[in-house]
Backbone bond lengths (Angstrom), bond angles and torsions (degrees), N, CA, C in turn:
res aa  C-N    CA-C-N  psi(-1)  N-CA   C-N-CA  omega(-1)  CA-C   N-CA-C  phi
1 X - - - 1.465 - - 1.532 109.65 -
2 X 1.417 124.68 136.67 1.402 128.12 169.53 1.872 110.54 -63.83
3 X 1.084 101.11 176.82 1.666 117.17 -178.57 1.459 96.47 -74.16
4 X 1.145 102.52 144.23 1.388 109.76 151.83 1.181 140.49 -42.86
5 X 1.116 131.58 147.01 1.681 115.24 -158.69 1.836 99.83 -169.48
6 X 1.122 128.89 95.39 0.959 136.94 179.91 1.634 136.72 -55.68
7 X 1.232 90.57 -23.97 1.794 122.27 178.81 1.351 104.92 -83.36
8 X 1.395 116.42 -25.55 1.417 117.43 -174.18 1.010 118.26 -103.52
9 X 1.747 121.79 20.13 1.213 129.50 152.45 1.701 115.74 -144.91
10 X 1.536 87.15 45.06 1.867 98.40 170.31 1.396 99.05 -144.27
11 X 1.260 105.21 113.22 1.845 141.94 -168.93 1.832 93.42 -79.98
12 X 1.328 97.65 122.49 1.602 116.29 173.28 1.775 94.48 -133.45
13 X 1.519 99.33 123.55 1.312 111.96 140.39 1.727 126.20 -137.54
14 X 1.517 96.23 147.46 1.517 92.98 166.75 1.202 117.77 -72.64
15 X 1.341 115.21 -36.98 1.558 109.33 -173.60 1.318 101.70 -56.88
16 X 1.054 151.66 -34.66 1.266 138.22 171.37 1.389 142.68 -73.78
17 X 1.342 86.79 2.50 1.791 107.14 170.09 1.036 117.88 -92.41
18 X 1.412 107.97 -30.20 1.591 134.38 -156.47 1.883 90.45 -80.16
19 X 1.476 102.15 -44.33 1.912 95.33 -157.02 1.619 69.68 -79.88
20 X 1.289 137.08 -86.52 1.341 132.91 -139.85 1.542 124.93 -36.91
21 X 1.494 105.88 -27.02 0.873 117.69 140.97 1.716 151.47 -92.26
22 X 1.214 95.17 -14.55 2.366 89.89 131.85 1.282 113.03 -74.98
23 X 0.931 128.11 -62.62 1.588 111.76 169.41 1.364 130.94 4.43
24 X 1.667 97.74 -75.06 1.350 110.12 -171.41 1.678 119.62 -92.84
25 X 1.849 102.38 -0.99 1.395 93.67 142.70 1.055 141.41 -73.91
26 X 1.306 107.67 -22.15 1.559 127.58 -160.88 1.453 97.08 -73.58
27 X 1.756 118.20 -45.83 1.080 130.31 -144.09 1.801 88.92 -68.26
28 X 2.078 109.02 -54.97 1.512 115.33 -178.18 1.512 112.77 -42.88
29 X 0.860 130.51 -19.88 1.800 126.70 -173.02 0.921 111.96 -113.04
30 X 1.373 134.47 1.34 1.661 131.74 151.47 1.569 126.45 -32.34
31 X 1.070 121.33 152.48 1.484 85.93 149.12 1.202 156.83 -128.56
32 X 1.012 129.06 -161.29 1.685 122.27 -174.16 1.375 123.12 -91.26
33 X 1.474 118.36 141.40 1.395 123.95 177.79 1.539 107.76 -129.79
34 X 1.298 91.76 167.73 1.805 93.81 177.19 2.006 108.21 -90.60
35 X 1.072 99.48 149.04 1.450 122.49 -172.00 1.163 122.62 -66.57
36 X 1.654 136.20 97.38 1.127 132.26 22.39 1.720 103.87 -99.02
37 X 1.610 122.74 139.56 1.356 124.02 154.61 1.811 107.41 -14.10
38 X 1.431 89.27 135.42 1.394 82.00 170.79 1.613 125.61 -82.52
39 X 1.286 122.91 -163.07 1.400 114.63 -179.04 1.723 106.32 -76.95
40 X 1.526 104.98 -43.90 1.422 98.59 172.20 1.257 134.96 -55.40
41 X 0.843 135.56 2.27 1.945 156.51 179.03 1.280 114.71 -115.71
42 X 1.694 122.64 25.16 1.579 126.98 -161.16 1.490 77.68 -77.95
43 X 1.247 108.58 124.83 1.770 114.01 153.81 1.976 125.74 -134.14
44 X 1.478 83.75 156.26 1.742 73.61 -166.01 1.749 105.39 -73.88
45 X 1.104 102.32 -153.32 0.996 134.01 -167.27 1.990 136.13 52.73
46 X 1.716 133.21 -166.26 1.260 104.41 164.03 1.685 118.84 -126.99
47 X 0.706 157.82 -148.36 1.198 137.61 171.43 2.256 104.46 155.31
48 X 1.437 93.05 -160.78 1.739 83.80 -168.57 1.556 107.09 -101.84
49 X 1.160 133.71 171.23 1.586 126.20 176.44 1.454 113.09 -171.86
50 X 1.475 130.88 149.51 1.492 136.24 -168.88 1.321 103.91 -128.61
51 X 1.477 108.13 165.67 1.459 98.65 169.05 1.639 111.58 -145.15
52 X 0.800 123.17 169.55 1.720 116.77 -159.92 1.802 102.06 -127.44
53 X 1.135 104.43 176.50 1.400 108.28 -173.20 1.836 93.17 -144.72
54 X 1.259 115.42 118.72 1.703 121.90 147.61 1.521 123.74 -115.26
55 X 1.199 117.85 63.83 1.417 119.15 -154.61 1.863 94.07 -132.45
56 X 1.435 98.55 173.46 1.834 120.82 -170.83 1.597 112.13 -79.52
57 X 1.826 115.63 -11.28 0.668 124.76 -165.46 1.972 113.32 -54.06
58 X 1.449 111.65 110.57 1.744 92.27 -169.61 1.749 119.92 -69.60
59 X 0.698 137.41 -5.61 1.302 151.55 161.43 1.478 127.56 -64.12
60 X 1.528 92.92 -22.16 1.505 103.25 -176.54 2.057 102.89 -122.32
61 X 1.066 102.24 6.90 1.813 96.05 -163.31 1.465 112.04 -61.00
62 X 1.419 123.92 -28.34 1.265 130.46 -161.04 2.019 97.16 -89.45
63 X 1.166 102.48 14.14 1.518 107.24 -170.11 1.595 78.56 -139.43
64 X 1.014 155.59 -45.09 1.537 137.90 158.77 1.350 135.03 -53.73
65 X 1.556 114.08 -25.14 1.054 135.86 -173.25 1.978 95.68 -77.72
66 X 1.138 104.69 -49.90 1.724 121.63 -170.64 1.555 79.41 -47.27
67 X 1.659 104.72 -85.18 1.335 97.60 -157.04 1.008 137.48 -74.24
68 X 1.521 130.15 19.12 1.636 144.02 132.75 1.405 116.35 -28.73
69 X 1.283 111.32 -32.42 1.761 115.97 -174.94 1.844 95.85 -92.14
70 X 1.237 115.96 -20.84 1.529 87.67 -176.59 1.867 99.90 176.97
71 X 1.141 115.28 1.27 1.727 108.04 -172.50 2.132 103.95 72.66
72 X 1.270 105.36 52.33 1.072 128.35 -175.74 1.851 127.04 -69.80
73 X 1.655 101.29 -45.87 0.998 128.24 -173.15 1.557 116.78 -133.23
74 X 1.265 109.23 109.77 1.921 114.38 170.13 1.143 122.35 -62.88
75 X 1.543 127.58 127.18 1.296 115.77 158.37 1.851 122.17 -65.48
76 X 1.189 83.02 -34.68 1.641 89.70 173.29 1.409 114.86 -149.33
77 X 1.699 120.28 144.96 1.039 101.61 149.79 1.812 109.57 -141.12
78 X 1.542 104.29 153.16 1.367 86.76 173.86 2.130 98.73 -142.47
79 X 1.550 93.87 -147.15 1.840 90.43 -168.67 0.756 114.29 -119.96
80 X 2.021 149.26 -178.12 0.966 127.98 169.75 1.882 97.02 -153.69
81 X 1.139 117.84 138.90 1.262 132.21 -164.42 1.387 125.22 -114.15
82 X 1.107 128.53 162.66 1.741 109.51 160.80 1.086 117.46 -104.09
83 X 1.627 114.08 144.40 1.279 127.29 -146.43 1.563 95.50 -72.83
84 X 1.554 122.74 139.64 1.013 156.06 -169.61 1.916 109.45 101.27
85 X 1.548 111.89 -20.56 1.533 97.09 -144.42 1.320 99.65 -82.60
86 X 1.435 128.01 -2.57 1.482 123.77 172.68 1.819 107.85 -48.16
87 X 1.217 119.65 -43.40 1.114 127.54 -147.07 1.897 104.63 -92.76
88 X 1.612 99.26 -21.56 1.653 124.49 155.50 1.935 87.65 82.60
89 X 1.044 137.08 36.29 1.456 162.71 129.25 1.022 144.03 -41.42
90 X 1.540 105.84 -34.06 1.474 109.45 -175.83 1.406 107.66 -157.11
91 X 1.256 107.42 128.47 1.409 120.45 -174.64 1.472 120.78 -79.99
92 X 1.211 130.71 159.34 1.812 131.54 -138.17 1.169 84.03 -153.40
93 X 2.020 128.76 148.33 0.975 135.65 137.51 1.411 126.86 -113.97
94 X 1.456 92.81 22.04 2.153 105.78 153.17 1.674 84.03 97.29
95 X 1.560 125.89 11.94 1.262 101.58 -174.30 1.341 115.37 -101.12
96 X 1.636 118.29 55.69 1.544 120.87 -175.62 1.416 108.86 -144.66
97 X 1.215 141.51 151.81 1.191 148.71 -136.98 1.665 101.27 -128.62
98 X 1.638 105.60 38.40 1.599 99.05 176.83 1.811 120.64 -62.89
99 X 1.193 93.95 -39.11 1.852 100.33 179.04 1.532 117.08 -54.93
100 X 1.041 102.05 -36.97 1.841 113.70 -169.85 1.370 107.89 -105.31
101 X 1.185 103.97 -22.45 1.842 100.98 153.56 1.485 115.02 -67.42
102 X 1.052 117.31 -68.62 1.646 141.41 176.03 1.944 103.55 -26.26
103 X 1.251 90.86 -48.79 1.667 92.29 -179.21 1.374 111.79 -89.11
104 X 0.981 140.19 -15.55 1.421 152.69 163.13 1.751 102.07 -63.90
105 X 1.265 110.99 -59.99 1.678 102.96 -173.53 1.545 99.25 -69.57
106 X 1.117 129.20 -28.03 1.615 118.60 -178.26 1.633 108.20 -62.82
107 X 1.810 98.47 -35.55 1.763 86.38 -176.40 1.874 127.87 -81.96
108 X 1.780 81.02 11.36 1.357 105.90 166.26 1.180 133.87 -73.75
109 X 0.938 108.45 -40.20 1.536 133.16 -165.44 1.839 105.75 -88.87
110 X 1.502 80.93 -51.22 2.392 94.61 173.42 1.814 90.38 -46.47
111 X 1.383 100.81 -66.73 1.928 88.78 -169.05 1.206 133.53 -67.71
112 X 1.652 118.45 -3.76 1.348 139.95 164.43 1.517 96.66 -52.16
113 X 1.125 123.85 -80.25 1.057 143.67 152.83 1.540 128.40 1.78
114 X 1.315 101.95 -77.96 1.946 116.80 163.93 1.432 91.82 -53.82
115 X 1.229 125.85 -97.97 1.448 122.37 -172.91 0.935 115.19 10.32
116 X 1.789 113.80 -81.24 1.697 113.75 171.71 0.778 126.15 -28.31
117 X 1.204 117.97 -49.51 1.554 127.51 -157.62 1.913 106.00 -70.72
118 X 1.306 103.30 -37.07 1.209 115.30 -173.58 1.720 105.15 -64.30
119 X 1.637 110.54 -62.45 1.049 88.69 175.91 1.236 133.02 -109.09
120 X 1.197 124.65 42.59 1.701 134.25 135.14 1.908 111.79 -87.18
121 X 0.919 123.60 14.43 1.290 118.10 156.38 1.610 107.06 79.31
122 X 1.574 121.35 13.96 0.861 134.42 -176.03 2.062 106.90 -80.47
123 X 1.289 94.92 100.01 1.836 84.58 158.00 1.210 135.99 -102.79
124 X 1.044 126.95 7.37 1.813 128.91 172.17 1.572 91.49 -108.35
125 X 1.750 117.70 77.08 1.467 136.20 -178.57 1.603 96.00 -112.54
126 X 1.132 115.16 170.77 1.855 122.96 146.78 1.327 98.09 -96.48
127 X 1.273 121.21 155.37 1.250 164.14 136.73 1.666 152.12 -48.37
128 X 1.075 168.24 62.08 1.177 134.39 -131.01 1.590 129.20 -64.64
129 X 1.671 96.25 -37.28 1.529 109.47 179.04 1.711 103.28 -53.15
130 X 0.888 156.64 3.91 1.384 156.31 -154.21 1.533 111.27 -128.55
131 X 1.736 118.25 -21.52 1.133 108.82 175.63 1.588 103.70 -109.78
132 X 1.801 93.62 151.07 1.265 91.95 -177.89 1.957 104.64 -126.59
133 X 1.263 128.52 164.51 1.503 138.32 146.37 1.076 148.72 -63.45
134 X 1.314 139.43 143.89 1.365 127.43 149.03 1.700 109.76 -133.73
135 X 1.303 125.93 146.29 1.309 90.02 172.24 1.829 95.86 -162.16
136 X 1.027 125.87 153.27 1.153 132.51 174.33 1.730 137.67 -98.72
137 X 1.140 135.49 126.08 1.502 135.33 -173.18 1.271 98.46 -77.17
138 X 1.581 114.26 134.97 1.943 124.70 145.17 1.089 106.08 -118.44
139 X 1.806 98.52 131.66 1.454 102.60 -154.21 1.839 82.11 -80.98
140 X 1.497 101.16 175.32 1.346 111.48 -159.45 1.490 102.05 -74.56
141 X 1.504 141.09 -49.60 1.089 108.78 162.97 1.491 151.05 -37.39
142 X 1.048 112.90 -11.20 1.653 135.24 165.97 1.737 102.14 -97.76
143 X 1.215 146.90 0.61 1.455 138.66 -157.75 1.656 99.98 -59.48
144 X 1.395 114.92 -25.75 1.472 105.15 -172.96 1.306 95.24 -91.49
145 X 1.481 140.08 25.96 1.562 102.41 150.94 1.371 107.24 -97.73
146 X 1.113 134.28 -0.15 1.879 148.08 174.49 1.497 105.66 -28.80
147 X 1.270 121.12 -55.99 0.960 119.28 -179.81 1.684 124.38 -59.19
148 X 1.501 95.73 -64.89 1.815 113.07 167.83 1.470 93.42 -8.56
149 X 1.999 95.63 -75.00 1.554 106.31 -141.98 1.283 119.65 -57.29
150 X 1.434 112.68 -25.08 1.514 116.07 -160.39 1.677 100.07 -90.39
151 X 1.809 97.80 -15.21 1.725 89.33 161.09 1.041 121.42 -53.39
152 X 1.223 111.06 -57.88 1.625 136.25 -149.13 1.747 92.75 -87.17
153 X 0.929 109.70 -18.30 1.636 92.55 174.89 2.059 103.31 -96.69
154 X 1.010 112.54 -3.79 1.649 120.60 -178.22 1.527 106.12 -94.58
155 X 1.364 107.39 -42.98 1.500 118.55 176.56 2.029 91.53 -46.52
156 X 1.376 76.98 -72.26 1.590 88.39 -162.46 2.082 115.22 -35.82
157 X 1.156 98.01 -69.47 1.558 98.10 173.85 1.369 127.87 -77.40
158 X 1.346 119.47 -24.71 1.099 113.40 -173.14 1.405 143.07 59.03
159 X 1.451 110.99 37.74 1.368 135.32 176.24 1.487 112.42 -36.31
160 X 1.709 97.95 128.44 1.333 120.36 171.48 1.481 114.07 -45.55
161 X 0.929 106.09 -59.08 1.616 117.09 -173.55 2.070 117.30 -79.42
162 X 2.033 112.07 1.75 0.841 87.68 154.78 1.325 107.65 -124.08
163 X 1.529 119.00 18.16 1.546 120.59 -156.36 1.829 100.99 -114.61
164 X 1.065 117.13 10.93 1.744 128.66 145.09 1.302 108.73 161.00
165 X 1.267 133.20 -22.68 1.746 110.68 156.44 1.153 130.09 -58.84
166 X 1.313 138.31 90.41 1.942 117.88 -113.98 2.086 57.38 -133.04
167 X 1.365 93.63 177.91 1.867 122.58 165.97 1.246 96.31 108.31
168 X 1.568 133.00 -65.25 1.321 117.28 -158.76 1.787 137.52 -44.51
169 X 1.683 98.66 -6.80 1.322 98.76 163.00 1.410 120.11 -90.13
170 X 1.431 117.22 4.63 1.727 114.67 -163.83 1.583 88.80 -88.34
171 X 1.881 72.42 164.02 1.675 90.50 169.88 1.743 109.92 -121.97
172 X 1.238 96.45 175.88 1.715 110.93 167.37 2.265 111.35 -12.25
173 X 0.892 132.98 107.65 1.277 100.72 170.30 1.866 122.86 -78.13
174 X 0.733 76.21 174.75 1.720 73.09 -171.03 1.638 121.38 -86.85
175 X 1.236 161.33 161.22 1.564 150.94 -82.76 1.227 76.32 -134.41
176 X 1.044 111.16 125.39 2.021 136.56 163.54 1.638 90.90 91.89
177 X 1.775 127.06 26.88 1.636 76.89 -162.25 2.128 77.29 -141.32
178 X 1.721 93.21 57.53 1.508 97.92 -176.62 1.702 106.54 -120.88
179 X 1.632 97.93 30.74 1.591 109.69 179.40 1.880 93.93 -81.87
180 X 1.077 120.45 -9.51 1.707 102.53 -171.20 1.415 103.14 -84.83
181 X 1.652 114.80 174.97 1.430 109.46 -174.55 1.750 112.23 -99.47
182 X 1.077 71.66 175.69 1.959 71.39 -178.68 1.448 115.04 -68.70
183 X 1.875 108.34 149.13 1.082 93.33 171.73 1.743 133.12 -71.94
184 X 1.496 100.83 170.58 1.989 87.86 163.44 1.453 120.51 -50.81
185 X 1.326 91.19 -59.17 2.118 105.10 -176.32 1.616 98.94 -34.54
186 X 1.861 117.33 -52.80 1.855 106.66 -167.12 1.692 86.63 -82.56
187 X 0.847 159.21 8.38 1.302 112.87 171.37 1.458 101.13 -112.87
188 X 1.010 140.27 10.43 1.540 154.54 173.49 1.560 101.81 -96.16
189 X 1.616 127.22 -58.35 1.203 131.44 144.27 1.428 143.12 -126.43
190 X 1.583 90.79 95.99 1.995 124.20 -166.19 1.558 87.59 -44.05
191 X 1.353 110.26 163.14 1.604 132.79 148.66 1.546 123.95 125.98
192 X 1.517 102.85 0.25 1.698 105.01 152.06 1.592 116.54 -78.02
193 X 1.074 113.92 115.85 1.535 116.46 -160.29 1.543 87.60 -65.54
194 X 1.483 135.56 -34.60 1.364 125.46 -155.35 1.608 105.28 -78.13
195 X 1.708 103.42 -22.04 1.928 93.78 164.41 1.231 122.90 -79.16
196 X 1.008 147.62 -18.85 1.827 144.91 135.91 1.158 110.11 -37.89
197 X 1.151 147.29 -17.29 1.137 128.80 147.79 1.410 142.99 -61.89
198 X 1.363 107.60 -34.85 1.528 134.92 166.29 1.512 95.12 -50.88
199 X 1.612 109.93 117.19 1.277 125.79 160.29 1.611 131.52 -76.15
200 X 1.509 113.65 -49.43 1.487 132.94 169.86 1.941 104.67 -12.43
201 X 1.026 109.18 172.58 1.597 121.97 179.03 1.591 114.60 -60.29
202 X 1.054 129.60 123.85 1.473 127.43 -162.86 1.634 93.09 -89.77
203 X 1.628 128.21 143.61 1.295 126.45 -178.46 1.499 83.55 -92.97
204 X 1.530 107.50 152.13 1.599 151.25 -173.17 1.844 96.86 -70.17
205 X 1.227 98.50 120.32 1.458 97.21 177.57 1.344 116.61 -57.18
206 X 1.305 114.02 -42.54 1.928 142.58 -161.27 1.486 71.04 -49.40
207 X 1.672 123.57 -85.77 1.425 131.03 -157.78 1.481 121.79 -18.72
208 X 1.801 90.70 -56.93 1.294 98.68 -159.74 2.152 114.66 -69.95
209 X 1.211 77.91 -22.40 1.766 91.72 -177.11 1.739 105.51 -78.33
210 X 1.226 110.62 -6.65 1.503 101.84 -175.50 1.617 104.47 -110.37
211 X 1.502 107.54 3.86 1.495 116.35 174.73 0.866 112.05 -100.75
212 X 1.247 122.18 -18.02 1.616 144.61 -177.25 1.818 98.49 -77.87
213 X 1.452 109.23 -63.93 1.256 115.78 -179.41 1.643 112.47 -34.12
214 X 1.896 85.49 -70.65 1.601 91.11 -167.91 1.811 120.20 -71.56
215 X 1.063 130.78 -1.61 1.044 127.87 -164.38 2.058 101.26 -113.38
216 X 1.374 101.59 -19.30 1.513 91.38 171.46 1.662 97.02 -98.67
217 X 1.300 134.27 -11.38 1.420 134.06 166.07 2.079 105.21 -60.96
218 X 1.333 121.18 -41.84 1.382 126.18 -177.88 1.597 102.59 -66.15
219 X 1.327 113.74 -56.34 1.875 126.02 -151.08 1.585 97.45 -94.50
220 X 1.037 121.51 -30.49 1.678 106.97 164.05 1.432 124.14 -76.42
221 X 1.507 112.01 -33.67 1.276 109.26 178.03 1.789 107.77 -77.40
222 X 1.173 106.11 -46.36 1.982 104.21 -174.61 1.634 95.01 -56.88
């Protein structure tokens, strides 16, 4: 056997920089809709998608202000698959509606949210009318670059909501398993009844607002 050699088992291609990055141009010039797709635009398949914020919210203005000039900067973005293909098991012929589901339960969760806010008397809330979409289809023979892209499109912007205000993509946890703590996203914005349940250590509001500060002070200005 030869020496060990570390280089000779770490895979570099350009071509793969090259698409991931068309990709995620392709993905920036899409275009934008308001939050959630409506029913008339139900389309199949799953693919990657972001969502933006232009709203009063003060915590977020310097990330509203950006995208006044053009839908510039994501608060979040993440992916959406067909159910089984995480596990790379079961084969898909694009005939399922994970993408447009996926953005539909997010605009669930945004009005969970407002709600609260509404009735605890809270007005410096988010909204739904204020967030908006973009998002792109891979048709299912490509489903394994889904992942790549939504790197390479996270790398690139660096979304608030996935770059440490982390939760707003979770769901329900499952029965005995509500010992973890809440996320940042619910305690910044309360109103999924299933995160009050979560017992674990609650993170410090102070924290989360000064991560908020400094991290849309770095990614708006670069």
């Amino acid at each position: 056997m030869e020496p060990f050699n570390v280089s000779k088992h770490t895979f570099q291609s350009g071509s793969i920089r090259e698409l991931l990055l068309e990709a995620a141009d392709y993905f920036d010039s899409s275009p934008v809709y308001e939050l959630p797709p409506s029913k008339a635009m139900r389309f199949k398949g799953g693919g990657v998608y972001a969502i933006y914020y232009k709203g009063a919210f003060s915590y977020y203005a310097p990330l509203a202000t950006r995208n006044a000039q053009g839908f510039l900067t994501p608060l979040y973005v993440g992916k959406a698959v067909a159910p089984g293909a995480r596990m790379g098991l079961v084969e898909h012929d694009g005939n399922h509606t994970s993408l447009y589901s996926r953005l539909r339960q997010h605009a669930g969760s945004i009005q969970k949210a407002h709600d609260y806010g509404v009735k605890n008397g809270v007005e410096d809330t988010i909204k739904l009318s204020d967030f908006y979409c973009r998002f792109m289809v891979i048709p299912e023979e490509f489903a394994g670059l889904t992942g790549p892209v939504e790197s390479a499109i996270i790398r690139r912007h660096k979304p608030l909501w996935n770059a440490g205000l982390d939760g707003f993509g979770n769901h329900t946890p499952g029965k005995r398993r509500f010992d973890q703590s809440k996320s940042p996203w619910d305690v910044l914005h309360p109103g999924r009844e299933w995160a009050d349940k979560c017992r674990g250590p609650v993170p410090e509001k102070t924290g989360i607002l000064s991560f908020i500060e400094s991290h849309l002070a770095k990614t708006i200005s670069s």
